[in-house]
C-alpha positions in Angstrom: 158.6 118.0 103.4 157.5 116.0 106.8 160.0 115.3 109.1 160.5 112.3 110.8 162.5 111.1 113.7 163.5 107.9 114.3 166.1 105.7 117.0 168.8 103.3 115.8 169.8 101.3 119.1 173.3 99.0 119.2 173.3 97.0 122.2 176.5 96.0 122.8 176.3 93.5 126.2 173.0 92.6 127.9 174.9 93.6 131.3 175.7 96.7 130.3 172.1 97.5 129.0 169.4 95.7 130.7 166.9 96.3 133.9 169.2 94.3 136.7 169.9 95.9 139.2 172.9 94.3 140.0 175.7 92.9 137.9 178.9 91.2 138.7 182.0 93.2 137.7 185.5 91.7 137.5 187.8 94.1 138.4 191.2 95.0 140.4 191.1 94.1 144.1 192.3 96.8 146.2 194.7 94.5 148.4 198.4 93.7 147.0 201.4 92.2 149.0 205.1 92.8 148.9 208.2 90.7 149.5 211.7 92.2 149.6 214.6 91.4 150.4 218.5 92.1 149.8 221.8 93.5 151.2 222.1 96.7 153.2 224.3 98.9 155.0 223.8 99.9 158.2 224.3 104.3 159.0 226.7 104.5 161.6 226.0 107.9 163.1 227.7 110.1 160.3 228.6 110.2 156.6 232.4 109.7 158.1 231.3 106.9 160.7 229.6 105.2 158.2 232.1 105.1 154.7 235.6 106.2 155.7 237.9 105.2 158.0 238.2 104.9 160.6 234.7 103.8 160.9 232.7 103.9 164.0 234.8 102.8 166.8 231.6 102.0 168.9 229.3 99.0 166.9 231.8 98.2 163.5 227.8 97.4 162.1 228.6 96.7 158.1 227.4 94.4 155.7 223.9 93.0 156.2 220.7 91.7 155.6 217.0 92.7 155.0 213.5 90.4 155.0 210.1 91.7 155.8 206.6 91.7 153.8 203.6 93.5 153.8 200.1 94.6 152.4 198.7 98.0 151.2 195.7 98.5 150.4 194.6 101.0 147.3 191.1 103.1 147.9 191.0 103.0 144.1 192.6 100.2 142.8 191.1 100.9 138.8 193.0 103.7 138.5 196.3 104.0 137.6 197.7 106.7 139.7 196.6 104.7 143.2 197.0 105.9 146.6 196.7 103.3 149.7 197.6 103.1 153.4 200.2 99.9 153.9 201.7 97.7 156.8 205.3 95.8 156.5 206.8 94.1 159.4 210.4 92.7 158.9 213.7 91.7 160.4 217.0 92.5 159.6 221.1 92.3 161.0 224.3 93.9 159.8 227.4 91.9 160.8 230.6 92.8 162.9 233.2 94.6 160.6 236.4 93.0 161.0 237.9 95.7 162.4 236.9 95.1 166.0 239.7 93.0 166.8 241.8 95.9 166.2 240.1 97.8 168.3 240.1 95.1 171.0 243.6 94.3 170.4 244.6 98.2 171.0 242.9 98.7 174.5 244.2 95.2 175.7 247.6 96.3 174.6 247.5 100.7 175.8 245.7 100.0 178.8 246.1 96.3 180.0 249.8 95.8 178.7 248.2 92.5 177.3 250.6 92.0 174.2 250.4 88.1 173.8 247.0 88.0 171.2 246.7 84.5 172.5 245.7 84.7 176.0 242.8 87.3 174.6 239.2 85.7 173.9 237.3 87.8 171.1 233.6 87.4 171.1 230.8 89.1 168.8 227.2 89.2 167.8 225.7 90.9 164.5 222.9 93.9 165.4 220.0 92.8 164.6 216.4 95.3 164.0 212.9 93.7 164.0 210.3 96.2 163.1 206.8 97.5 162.3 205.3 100.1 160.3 202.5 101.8 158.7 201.9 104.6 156.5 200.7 105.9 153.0 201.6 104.4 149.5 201.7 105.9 146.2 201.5 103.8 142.8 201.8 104.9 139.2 200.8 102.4 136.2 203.1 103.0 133.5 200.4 101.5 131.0 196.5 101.1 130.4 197.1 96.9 130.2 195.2 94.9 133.3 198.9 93.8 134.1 201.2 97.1 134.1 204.1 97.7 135.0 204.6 100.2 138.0 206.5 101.9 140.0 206.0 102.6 143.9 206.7 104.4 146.8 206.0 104.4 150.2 207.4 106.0 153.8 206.3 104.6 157.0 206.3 105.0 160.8 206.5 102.6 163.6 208.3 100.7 166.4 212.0 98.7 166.2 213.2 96.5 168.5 216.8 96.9 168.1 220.0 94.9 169.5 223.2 96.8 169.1 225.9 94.3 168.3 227.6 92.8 171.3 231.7 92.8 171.0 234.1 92.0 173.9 237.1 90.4 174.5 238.0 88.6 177.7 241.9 87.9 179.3 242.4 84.1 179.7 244.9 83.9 182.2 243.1 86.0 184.4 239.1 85.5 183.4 238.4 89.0 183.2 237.0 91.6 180.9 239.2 93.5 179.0 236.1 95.6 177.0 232.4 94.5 176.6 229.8 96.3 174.2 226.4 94.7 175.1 223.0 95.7 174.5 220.6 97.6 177.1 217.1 96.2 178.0 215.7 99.0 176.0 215.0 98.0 172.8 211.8 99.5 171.6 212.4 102.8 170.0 210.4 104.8 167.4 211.6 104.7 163.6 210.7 105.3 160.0 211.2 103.5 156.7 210.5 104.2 153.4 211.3 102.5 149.7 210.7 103.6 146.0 210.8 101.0 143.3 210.0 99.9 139.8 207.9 96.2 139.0 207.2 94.7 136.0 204.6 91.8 135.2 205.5 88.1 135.8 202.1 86.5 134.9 198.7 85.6 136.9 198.8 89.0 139.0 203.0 88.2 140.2 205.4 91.5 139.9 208.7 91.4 139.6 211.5 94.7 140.5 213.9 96.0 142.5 214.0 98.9 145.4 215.9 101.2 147.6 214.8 101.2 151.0 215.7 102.9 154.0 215.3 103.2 157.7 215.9 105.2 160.5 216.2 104.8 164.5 217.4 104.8 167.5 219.5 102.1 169.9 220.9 101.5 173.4 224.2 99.6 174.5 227.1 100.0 177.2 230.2 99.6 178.0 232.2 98.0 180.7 235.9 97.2 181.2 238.8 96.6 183.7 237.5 98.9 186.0 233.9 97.3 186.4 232.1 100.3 185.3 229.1 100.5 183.2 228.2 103.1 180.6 225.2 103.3 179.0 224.5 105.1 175.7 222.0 106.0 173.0 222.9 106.6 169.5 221.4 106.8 166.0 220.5 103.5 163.7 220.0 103.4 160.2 220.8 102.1 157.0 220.4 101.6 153.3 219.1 98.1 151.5 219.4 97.4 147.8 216.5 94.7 147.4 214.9 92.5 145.0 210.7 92.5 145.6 207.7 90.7 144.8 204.5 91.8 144.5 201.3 90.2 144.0 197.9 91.4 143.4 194.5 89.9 143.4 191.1 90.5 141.4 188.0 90.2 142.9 184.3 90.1 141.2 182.0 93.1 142.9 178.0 93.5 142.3 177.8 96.9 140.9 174.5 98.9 141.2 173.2 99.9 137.5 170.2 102.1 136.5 167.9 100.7 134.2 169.5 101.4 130.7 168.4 105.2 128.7 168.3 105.3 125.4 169.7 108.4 123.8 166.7 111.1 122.6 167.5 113.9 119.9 165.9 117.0 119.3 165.5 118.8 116.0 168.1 121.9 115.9 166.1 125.5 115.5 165.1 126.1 111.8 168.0 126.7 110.1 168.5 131.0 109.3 169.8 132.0 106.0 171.4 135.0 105.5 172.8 137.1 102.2 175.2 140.0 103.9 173.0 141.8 106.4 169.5 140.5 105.0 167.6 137.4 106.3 166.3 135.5 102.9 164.2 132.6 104.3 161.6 131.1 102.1 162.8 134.0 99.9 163.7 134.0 96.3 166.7 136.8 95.3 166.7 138.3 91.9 170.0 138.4 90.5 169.7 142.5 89.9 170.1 142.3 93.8 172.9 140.3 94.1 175.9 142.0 95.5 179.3 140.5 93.8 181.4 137.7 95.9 178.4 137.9 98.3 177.1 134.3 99.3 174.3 133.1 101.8 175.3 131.5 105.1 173.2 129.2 106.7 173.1 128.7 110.5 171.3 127.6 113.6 171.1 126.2 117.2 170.6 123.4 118.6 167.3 121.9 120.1 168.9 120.2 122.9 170.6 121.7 126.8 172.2 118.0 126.6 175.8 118.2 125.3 177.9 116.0 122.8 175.4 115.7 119.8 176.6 116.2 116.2 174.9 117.7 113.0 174.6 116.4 109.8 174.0 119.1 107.2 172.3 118.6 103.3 172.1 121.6 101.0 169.7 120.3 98.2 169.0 122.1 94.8 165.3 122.0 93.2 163.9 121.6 89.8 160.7 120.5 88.4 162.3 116.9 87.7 164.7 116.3 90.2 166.0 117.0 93.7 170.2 116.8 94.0 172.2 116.8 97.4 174.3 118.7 96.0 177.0 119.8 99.7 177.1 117.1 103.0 178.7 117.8 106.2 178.0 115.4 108.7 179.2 114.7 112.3 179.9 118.8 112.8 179.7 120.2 116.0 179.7 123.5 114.4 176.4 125.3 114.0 176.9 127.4 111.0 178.5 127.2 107.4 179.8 129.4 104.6 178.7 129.2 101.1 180.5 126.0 99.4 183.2 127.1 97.1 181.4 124.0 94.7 178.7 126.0 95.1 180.0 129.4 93.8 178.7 130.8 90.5 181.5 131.4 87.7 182.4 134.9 87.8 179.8 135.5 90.5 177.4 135.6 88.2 174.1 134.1 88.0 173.5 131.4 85.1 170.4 130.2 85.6 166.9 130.1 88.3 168.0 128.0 91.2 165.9 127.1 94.1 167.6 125.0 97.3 166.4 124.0 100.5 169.1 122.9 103.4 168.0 120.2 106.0 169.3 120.1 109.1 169.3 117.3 112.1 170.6 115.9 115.1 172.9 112.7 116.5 173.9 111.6 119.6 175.2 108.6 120.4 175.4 106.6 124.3 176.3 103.2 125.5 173.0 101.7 124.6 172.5 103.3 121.2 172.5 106.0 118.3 169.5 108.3 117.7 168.7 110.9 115.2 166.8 113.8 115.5 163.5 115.2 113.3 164.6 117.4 110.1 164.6 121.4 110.3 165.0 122.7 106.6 164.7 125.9 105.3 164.0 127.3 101.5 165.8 129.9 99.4 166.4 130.4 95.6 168.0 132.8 93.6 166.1 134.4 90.1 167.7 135.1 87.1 165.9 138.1 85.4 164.5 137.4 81.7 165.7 139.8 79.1 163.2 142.1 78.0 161.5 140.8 75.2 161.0 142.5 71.6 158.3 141.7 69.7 159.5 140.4 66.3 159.0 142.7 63.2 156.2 140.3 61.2 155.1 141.3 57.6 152.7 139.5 55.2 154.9 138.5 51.8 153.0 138.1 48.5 154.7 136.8 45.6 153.3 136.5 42.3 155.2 133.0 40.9 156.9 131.9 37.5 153.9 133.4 35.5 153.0 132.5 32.2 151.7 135.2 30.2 149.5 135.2 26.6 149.6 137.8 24.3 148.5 138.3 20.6 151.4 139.7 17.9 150.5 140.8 14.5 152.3 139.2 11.8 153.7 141.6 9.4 153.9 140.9 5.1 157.8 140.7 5.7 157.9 139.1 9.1 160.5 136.1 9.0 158.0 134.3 10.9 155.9 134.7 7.8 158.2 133.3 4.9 157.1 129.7 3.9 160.3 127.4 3.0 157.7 124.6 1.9 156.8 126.5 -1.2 158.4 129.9 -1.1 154.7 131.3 -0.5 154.6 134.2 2.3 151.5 134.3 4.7 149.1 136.8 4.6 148.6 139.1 7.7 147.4 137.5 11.0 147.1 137.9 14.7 149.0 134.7 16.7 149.3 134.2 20.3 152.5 133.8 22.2 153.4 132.2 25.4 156.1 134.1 27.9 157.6 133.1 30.7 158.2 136.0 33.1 160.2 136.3 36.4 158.6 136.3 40.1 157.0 140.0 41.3 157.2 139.9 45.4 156.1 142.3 47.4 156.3 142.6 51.7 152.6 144.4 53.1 152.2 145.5 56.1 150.1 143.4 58.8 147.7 146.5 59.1 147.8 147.4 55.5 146.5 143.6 54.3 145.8 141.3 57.0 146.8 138.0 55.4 144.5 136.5 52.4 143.9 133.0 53.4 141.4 132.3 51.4 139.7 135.9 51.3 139.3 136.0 47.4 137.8 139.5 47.3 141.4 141.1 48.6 143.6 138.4 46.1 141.5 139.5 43.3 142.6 143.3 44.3 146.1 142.7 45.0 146.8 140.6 42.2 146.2 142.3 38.9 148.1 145.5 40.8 150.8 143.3 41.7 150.6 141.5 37.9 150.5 145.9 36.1 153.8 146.3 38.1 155.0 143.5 36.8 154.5 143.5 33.2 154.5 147.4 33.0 157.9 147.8 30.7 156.8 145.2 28.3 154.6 144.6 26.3 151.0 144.1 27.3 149.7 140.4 27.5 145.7 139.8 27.1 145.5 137.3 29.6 148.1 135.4 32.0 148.0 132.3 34.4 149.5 132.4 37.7 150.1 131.1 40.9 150.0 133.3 44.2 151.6 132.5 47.1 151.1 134.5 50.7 153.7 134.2 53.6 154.1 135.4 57.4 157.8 136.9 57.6 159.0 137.7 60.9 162.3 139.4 61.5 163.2 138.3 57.8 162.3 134.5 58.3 159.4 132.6 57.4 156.9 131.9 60.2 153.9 130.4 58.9 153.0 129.7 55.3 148.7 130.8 55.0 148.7 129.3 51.3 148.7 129.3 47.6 146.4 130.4 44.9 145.9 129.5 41.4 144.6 132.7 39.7 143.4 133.7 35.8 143.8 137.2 34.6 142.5 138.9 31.9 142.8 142.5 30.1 139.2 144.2 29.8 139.6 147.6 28.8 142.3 148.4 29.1 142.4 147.2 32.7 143.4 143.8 34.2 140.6 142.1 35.6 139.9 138.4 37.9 137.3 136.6 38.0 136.5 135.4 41.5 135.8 131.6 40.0 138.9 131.5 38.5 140.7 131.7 42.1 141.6 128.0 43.4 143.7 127.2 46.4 146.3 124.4 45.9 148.3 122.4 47.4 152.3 122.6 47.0 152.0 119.9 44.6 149.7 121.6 42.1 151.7 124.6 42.8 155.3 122.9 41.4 153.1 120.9 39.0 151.3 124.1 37.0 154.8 126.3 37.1 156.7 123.3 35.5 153.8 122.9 32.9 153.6 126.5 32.0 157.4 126.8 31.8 157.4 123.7 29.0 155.0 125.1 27.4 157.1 128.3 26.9 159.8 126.9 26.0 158.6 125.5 22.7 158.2 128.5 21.8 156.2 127.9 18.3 153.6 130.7 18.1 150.4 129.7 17.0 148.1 131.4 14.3 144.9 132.9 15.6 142.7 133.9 12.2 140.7 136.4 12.9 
């Protein structure tokens, strides 16, 4: 068999497999913005200042509201667990709980001895944060769709500028401050702020979610009252928002660098090993004397290649003078070895018949520019089933002497029946006649060494016959002369092997002796054989003896 390798190529896009060495590649930009906003709460310098009551006596910040937006940018925007560095600037206030005229009301009250509510002027201003911050940003796509949805999270650092809220009330009557809370000029403080949320496509590159964010900070205000006195303090910001977000994304078309395109190359595996238990059987043929029961070949090998992710296609084929019959496949293994096919098996692990096989072997790897297939490694084997030992059949020669019909005289005695005459009542005087019998087949079974088969060797027939024709005729009475047909056949184990002819012979009594002439021996056919029997039988049936005078 001659191997021969050849390369089956698929191209599937002319970008992806051409000489260019640039192409244009649509893919994910690496910029996306964000837009929240919502409600918060502001952190009031405790868990207790901040939910129960009474709440912080010093800024009553509550309800409020958040706005900002901002960019991050992914360093690898294909995949979809991205990490990116971001930037968010935004504003936000929390309103004047309604509590502060209580408050307000109280000192007027304890430490002015202001009761009438009217002559006291209220006044108040919301806190209010404006910010700017930078720092890293995770993002998970739940799905492998170009528009996933996603969740984020992010934590920042940066600068507020904060305003504490301003609340004071002022005595009518007498223009003067009862209590003022005010802002200081130092507004710039350090702060953090981070969010997690979940987004969900909206269409062309839009997201849609929700977030918690939160912040953290610090902020300056003082105090002043009756007494003229100013104190200044710095206390702890932050807060919760609940927000609805945007996001939006971009794609952007990149020229990518590409090699000039490979097509894949397979090498033929090693030549395949067949092995029968411990005993290496190559190009071998077992006899099935040597066969150990339930033991089977196995048929391995190696591959060709240091490249990984090729494949092997196996064929076991089984051999005859006419044909040639896969008759086991395994294809796309990446094992390099096989057991005996159960199909394969002989009943009762014995051998039937002479088998020869021959298993091929090859290669496949496949790439993004095509499919190749290695040369062919095969390897022979075959298993022998011994021949019984042969016995020469037993052949003899078989001679039969057939249907003969014999002539012999009779003297016809004075008071022989056969004599009377019923024409005229006279009797017949003494003769000789001659009489026709009919007697039964002589056969006779002769060694191959003893007579070597007549065919046509008229000196041995014209022995064998009048010996054969004595035993015959030798408990009756004599005949002078008899015609016959001889017949010679090669028996072999009891059956009839070859048939070497049939003779027409004439005997006759000289002297007491049976003799043949040699030109009374004929050969002849089957018909003249049937033909001369059924004569001579008629004729011996008539039975009429006829008068010889002497």
């Amino acid at each position: 068999m001659k191997a021969q390798s050849f390369t089956t190529v698929n191209v599937d896009t002319l970008s992806s497999c051409d000489t260019a060495t640039y192409i244009p590649v649509l893919g994910k930009s690496p910029w996306r913005l964000s837009i929240p906003f919502g409600p918060g709460i502001a952190y009031c310098g405790s868990w207790d200042g901040t939910f129960n009551h009474p709440r912080d006596k010093a800024m009553f910040n509550g309800f409020g509201l958040n706005i900002s937006v901002g960019a991050d940018y992914f360093f690898k925007p294909e995949n979809r667990f991205k990490f990116g560095l971001g930037v968010e600037g935004g504003w936000q206030t929390f309103f004047v709980r309604s509590t502060y005229k209580d408050y307000l009301y109280n000192i007027a009250s304890s430490y002015y001895g202001i009761t009438d509510r009217n002559d006291i002027d209220l006044r108040k201003r919301p806190a209010e944060d404006m910010y700017l911050v930078v720092g890293p940003v995770i993002s998970y796509d739940l799905t492998k769709k170009p528009q996933s949805s996603f969740i984020e999270a992010a934590a920042r650092v940066g600068i507020f500028r904060s305003q504490s809220a301003m609340i004071g009330a002022i005595q009518k009557s007498q223009t003067r401050v009862i209590e003022m809370i005010m802002p200081t000029d130092k507004l710039i403080h350090p702060g953090v702020r981070g969010h997690i949320g979940a987004f969900f496509p909206l269409g062309n590159n839009w997201y849609g979610g929700a977030q918690i964010a939160g912040f953290y900070t610090l902020t300056n205000y003082f105090t002043t009252g009756y007494d003229a006195k100013i104190y200044e303090f710095q206390r702890k910001h932050g807060g919760w928002s609940l927000q609805l977000g945007l996001r939006k994304s971009f794609n952007r078309t990149t020229l990518v660098e590409v090699k000039p395109a490979e097509c894949p190359t397979c090498v033929a595996p090693t030549t395949p090993t067949v092995t029968l238990g411990d005993q290496k059987i190559n190009g071998l043929t077992v006899k099935s004397g040597s066969l150990a029961r339930g033991v089977y070949p196995k048929i391995s090998w190696e591959s060709g290649s240091s490249q990984p992710g090729e494949t092997f296609t196996v064929n076991v084929h089984k051999k005859s003078p006419t044909a040639d019959e896969i008759v086991y496949t395994q294809k796309n293994t990446t094992a390099r070895s096989f057991e005996w096919p159960q199909d394969l098996k002989w009943t009762g692990d014995t051998l039937a018949q002479t088998t020869l096989y021959y298993v091929t072997v090859h290669a496949e790897r496949d790439n993004k520019c095509g499919h190749c297939i290695s040369e062919v490694a095969t390897a022979s084997f075959g298993f022998e089933k011994e021949a019984p030992v042969y016995v020469a059949p037993t052949c003899k020669f078989r001679h039969r002497l057939v249907e003969v019909s014999a002539y012999y005289s009779s003297i016809v005695g004075r008071d022989s029946v056969q004599c009377y005459c019923y024409c005229n009542g006279t009797r017949q005087s003494m003769g000789t006649y001659r009489k026709r019998t009919l007697y039964g087949t002589y056969t006779v079974e002769l060694e191959r060494a003893k007579l070597n088969g007549f065919e046509e060797t008229k000196d041995d027939i014209e022995i064998a016959v009048p010996a054969q024709f004595d035993a015959l005729v030798s408990s009756m009475k004599k005949p002078k002369y008899f015609k016959a047909v001889y017949e010679i056949d090669e028996v072999c184990d009891g059956k009839v092997t070859r048939h070497l002819g049939d003779y027409q012979v004439n005997i006759t009594k000289v002297k007491g002796k049976y003799v043949i002439a040699k030109t009374s021996i004929r050969q002849i056919t089957e018909e003249e054989k049937q033909r001369i029997i059924e004569q001579e039988a008629n004729k011996a049936k008539k039975g009429a003896p006829k008068k010889r005078k002497k």
